[in-house]
C-alpha positions in Angstrom: 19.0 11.8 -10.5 15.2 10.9 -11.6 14.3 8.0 -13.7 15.3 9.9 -17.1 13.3 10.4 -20.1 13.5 7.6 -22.0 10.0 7.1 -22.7 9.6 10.4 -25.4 8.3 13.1 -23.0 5.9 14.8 -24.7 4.0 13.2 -27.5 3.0 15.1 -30.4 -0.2 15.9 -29.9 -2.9 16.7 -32.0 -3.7 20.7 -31.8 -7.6 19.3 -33.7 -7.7 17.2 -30.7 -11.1 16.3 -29.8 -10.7 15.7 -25.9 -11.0 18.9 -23.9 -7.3 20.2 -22.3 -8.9 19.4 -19.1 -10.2 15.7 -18.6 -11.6 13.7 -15.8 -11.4 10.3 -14.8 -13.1 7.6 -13.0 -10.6 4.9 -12.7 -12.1 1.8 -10.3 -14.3 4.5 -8.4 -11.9 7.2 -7.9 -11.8 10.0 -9.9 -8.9 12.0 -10.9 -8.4 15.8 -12.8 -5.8 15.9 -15.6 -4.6 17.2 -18.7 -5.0 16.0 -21.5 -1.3 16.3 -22.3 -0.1 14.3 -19.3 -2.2 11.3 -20.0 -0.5 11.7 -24.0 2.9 12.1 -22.3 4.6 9.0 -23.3 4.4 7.6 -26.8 3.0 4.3 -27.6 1.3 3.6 -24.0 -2.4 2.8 -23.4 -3.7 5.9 -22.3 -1.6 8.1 -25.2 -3.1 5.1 -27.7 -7.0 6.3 -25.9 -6.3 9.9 -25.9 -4.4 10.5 -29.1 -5.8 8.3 -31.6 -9.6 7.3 -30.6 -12.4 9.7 -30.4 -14.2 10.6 -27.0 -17.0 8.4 -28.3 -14.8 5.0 -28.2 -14.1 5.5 -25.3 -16.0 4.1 -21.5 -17.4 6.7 -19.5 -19.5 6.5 -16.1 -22.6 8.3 -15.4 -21.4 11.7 -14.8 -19.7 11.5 -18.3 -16.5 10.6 -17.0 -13.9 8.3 -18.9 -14.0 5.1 -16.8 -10.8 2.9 -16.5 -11.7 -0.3 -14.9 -8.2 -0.5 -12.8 -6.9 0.1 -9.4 -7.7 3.3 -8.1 -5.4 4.1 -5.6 -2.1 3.1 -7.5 -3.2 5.1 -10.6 -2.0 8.1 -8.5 1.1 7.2 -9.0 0.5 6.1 -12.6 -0.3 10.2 -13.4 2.5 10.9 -11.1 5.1 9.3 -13.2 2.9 10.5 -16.2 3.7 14.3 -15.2 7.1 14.7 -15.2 8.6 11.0 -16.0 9.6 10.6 -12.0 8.2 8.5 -9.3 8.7 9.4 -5.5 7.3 6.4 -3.9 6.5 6.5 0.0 8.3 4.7 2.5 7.7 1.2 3.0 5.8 1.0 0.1 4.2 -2.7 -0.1 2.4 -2.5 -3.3 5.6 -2.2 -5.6 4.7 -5.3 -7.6 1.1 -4.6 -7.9 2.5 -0.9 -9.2 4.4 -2.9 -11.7 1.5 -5.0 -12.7 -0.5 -1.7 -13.4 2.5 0.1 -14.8 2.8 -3.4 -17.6 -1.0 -2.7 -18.0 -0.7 1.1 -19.0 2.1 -0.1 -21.6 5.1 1.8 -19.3 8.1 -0.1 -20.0 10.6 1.7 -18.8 8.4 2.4 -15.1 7.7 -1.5 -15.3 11.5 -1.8 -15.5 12.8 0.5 -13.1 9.7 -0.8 -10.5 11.4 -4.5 -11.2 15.2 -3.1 -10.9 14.7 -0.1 -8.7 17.7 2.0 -7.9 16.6 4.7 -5.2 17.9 7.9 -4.6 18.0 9.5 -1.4 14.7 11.4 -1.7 13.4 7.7 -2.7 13.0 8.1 -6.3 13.2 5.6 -9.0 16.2 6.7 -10.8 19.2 5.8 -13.1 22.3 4.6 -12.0 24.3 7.6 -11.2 27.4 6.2 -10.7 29.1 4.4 -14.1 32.8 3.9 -13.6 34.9 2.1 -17.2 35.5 -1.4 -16.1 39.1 -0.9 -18.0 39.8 1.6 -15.7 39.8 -0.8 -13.1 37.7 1.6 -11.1 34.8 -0.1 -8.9 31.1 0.4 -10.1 28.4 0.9 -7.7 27.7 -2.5 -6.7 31.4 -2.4 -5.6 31.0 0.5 -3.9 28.4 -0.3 -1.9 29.3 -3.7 -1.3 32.8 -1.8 0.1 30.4 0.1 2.4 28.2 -2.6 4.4 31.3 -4.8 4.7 32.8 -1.7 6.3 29.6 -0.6 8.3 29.3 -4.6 9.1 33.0 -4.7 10.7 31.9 -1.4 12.9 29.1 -2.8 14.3 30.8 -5.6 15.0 33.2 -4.3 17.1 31.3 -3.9 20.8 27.7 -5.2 19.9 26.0 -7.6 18.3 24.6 -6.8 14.6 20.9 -5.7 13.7 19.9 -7.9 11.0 19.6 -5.2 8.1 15.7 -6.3 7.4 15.0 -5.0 11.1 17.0 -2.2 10.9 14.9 -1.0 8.0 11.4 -1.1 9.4 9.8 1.6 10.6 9.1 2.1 14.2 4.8 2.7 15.1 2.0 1.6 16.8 -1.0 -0.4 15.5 -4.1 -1.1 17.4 -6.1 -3.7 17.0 -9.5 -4.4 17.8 -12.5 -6.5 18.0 -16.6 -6.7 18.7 -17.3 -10.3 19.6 -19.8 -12.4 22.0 -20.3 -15.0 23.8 -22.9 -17.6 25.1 -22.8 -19.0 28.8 -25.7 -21.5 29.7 -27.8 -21.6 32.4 -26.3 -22.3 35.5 -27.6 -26.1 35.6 -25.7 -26.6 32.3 -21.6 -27.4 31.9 -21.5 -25.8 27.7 -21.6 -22.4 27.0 -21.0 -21.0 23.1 -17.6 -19.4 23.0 -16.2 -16.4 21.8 -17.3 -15.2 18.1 -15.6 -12.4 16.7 -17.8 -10.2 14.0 -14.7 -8.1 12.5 -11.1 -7.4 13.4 -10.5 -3.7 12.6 -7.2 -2.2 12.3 -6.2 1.2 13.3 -2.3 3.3 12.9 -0.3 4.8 9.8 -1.8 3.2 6.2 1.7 2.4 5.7 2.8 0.1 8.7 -0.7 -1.4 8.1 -0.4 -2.6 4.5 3.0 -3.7 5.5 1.9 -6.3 8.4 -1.5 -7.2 6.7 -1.0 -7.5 2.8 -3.9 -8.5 1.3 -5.3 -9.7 3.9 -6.8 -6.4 4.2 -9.4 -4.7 4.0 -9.8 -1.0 3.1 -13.0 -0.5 1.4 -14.2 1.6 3.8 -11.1 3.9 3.2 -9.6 3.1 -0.1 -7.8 6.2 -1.3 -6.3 7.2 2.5 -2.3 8.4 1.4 0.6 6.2 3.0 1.6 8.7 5.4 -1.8 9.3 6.7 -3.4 7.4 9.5 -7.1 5.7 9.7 -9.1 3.7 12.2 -11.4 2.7 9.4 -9.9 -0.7 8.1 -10.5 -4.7 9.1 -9.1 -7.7 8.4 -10.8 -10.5 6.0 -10.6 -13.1 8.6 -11.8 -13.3 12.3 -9.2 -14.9 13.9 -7.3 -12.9 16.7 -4.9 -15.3 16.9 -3.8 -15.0 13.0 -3.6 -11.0 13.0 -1.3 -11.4 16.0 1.0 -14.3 14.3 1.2 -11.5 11.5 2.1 -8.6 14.0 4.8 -10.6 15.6 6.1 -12.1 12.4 7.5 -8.4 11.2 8.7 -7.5 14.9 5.5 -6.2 16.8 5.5 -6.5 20.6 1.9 -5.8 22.3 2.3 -3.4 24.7 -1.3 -2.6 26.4 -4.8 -3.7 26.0 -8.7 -2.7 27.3 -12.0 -4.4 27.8 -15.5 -3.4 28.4 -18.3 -5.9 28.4 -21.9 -6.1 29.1 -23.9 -8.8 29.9 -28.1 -9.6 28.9 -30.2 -12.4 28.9 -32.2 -13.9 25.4 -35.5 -12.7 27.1 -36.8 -11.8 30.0 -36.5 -14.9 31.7 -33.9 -15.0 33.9 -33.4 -18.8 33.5 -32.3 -18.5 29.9 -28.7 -17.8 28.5 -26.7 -15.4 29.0 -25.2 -13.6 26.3 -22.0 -11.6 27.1 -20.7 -9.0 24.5 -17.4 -7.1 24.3 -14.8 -4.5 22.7 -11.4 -5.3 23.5 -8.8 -3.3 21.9 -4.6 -4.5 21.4 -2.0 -2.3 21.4 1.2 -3.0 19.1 4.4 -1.4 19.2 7.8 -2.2 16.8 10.7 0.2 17.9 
């Protein structure tokens, strides 16, 4: 059952409004196409408090004209999601729940801020009521019970014959992430014992937007593809460090195994003379795997 309407549905608006029925938004750089109605959906919010009782004029617009909410972009989606028909289907994995929550306290949603703090998840993964309310003087078990009954049951089977999974592996996703680097390095000239070792110009990240945000956090980056869905796939972020070593620590800290890896490398000299240093350069790519 979806999270149910507890936040008053349709507001009454205004049939003198003065916004169009259509309305366009520019919300941290990306711009989204509503109605007018579904931004006044819930009473008493931000955006309802904008669109219902200020005038187009009081309000921040960009330079195409659009009304410009300084925010996150990519988890307003699901802001006007939720704003549609008072249900959220999150995707799998999703890392960005409390930052969701953060916007959704923002946006003046109380009852999404609560259910994104106290989720209960149906099986299409949407935040929903609590569909099963036994009367404690009945004596009947609750939910909690219930389910509680169930992994102490599933728990025994597994038992029986093989070891158990720990339940946080058993609900990660399987996938592949490559990772991969430009970097260079100095050797001197052959008389000389130092050479300049590697440096690594950016570590870019490349598999399912999902798995990525889940290994990487905030450590990375995605300005170079910021609205790319969960389910979707890019070769377009990199990390905000340059440290091989630390994106592998986080790979193999949520159950990544590498699995392959390639190198090409050219090598030139400063200038023309062949007595000065050689610099070598190289793109060397990682493969991950979690199963």
């Amino acid at each position: 059952m979806a999270l149910a309407d507890t936040e008053s549905g349709m507001s009454n608006c205004n049939e003198f409004s003065p916004f169009p029925e259509i309305i366009d938004l520019n919300v941290g750089g990306q711009v989204y196409v509503t109605r007018h109605t579904t931004l006044v959906a819930v009473a008493d919010s931000l955006l309802w408090t904008m669109f219902s009782k200020k005038t187009p004029k009081e309000l921040a617009r960009d330079n195409k004209g659009r009304f410009f909410l300084d925010r996150d972009g990519f988890l307003f989606r699901y802001i006007l999601d939720y704003l549609r028909d008072l249900n959220l289907v999150l995707p799998d994995y999703f890392p960005e729940r409390s930052r969701l929550q953060r916007e959704a306290d923002f946006f003046q949603l109380r009852e999404l801020s609560k259910r994104l703090l106290h989720p209960k998840m149906t099986k299409d993964d949407s935040i929903s009521e609590e569909i099963c309310q036994s009367d404690p003087d009945e004596g009947a078990p609750q939910c909690g019970a219930m389910d509680t009954l169930r992994m102490d049951t599933l728990r025994t089977i597994t038992a029986v014959g093989s070891s158990p999974r720990s339940p946080s592996l058993d609900s990660r996703k399987s996938g592949y992430i490559t990772i991969g680097y430009r970097g260079s390095y100095t050797i001197g000239r052959d008389i000389q014992t130092d050479a300049k070792f590697r440096r690594v110009a950016r570590i870019t990240v490349c598999g399912k937007t999902s798995l990525a945000k889940e290994v990487f956090g905030d450590t990375l980056n995605e300005s170079r593809d910021p609205d790319r869905p969960p389910e979707r796939y890019t070769s377009r972020y990199y990390l905000k460090y340059n440290f091989l070593e630390q994106a592998f620590d986080k790979l193999t800290e949520v159950g990544f195994h590498m699995v392959a890896c390639s190198s090409t490398g050219t090598c030139a000299y400063t200038s023309n003379d062949p007595n000065e240093d050689k610099i070598w350069t190289s793109y060397t790519e990682y493969v991950f795997c979690r199963e």
